[in-house]
Legacy VTK file of the C-alpha trace (Angstrom):
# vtk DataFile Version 3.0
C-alpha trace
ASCII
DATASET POLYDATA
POINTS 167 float
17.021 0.348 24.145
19.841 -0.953 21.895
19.790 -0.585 18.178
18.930 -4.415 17.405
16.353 -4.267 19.738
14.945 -1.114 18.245
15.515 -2.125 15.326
13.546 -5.700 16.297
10.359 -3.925 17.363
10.385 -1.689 14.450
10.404 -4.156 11.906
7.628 -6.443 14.141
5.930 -3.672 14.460
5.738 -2.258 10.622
4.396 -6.139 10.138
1.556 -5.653 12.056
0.571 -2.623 10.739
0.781 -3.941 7.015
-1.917 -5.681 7.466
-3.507 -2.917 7.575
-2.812 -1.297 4.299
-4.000 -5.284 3.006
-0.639 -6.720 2.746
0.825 -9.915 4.954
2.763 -9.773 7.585
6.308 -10.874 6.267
6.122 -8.544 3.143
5.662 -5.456 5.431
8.517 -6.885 7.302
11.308 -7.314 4.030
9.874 -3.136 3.394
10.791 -2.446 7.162
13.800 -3.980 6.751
14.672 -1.975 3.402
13.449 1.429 4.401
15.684 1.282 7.480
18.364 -0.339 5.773
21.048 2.421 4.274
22.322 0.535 1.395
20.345 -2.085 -0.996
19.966 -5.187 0.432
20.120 -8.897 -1.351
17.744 -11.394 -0.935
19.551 -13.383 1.067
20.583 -10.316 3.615
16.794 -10.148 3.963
16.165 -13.829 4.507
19.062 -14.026 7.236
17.946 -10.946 9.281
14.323 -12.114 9.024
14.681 -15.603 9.175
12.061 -16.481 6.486
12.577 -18.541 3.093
14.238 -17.959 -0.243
10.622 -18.481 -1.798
8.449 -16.237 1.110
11.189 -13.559 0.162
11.238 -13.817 -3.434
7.062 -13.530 -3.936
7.011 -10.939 -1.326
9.349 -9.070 -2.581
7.621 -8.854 -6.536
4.567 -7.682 -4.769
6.319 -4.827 -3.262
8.391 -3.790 -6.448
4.556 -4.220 -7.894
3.133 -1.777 -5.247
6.051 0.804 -6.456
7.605 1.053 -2.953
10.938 -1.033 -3.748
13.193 -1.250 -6.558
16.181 -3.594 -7.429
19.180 -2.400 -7.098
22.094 -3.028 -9.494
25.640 -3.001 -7.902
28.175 -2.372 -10.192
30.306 -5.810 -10.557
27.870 -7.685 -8.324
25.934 -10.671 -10.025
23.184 -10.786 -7.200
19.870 -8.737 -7.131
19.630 -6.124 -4.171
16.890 -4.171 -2.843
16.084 -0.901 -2.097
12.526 0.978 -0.737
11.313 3.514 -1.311
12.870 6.323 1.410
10.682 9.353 0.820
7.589 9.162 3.105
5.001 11.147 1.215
5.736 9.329 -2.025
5.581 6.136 0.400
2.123 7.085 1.757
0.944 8.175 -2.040
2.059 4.944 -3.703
-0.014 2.880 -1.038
-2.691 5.250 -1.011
-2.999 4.510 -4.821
-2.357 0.963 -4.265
-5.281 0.714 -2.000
-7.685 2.682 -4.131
-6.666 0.215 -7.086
-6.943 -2.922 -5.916
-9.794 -2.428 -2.845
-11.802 0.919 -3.871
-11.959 0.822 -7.267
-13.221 -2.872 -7.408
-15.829 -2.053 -4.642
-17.313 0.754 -6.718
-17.550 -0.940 -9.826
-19.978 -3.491 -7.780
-21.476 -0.472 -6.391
-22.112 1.120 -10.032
-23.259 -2.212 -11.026
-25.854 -3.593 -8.171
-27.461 0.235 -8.010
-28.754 -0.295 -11.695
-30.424 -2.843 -11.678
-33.974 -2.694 -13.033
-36.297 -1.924 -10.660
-39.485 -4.059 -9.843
-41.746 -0.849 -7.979
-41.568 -2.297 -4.933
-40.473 -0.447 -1.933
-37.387 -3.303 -1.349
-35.967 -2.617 -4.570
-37.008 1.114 -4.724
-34.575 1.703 -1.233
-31.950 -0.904 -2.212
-31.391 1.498 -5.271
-31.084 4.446 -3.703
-29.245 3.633 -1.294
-26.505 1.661 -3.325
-26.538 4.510 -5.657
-25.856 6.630 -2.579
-22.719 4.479 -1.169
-21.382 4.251 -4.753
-21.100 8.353 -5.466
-19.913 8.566 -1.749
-17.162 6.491 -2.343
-16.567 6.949 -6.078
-16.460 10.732 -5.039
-13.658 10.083 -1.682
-11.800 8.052 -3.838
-11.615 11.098 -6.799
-10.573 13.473 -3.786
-7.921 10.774 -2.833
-6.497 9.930 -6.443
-6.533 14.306 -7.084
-4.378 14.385 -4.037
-1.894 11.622 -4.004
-1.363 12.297 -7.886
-0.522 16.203 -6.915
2.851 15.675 -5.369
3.460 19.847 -4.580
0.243 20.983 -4.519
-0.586 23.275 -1.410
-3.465 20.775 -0.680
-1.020 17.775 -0.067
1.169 20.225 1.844
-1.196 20.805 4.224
-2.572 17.907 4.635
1.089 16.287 5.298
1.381 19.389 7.959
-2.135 18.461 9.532
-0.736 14.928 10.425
2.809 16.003 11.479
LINES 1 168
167 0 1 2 3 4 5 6 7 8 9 10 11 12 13 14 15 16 17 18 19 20 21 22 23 24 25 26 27 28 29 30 31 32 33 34 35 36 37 38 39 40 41 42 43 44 45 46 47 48 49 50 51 52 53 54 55 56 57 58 59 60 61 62 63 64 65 66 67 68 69 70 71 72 73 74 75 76 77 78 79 80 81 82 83 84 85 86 87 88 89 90 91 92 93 94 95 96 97 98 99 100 101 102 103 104 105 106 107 108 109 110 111 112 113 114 115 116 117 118 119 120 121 122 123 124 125 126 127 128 129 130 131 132 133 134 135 136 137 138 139 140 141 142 143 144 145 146 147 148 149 150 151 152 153 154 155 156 157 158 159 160 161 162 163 164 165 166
């Protein structure tokens, strides 16, 4: 396999699995593109090599400096914008890990929290729709503690061997 072939599939393929983490297709593409790419990129380097519009590039590209894995780049007597991601892979994987729990876990706890107290009637309905809401909500409000205490300790020996466990 050639580079720009290899190169093709990566990219294709790192849009597919954005979807995944909850993002669309074409913004995982524009980070493929910049996390393989060696130098910043401008925004119309990543609308030739991925064939998609000035304004598909431009919102997908503030959600991604939103998520924390790209930047902009400025090039010293250059009047565009470029674009760089984020290289490191564990501070990739912790920035979407807290991206995730932000704007999917947290927001499905609170609604957790909420619809487990509500007032209960004394039937047997209510009485097991309590506890078992209750139950989900310190499940997940306790994995998403042990997930936030982990990403947020960048050297701990936890993270280490976690990162080992999936090498």
């Amino acid at each position: 396999m050639e580079f720009q072939e290899a190169k093709d599939k990566f990219i294709s393929t790192w849009g597919a699995l954005g979807t995944t983490w909850g993002i669309n297709k074409a913004m995982a593409q524009i980070h493929a593109l910049l996390f393989i790419s060696p130098d910043p990129l401008s925004m119309e380097d990543i609308m030739e090599d991925l064939g998609i519009s000035r304004g598909n590039t431009s919102m997908n590209l503030r959600n991604l400096i939103e998520w924390g894995i790209v930047h902009k780049v400025n090039l010293q007597g250059e009047r565009k914008e470029y674009f760089s991601s984020e290289k490191d892979v564990t501070e990739l994987a912790r920035q979407v890990a807290k991206e995730r729990s932000r704007r999917e876990i947290e927001p499905s706890i609170k609604v957790l929290n909420e619809v487990s107290k509500i007032k209960s009637d004394g039937t047997a309905k209510t009485e097991e729709f309590i506890k078992k809401t209750k139950e989900l909500y310190d499940l997940a409000d306790t994995a998403n503690s042990m997930l936030l205490k982990m990403v947020n300790q960048e050297h701990n020996w936890v993270t280490k061997t976690v990162i080992k466990l999936f090498k």
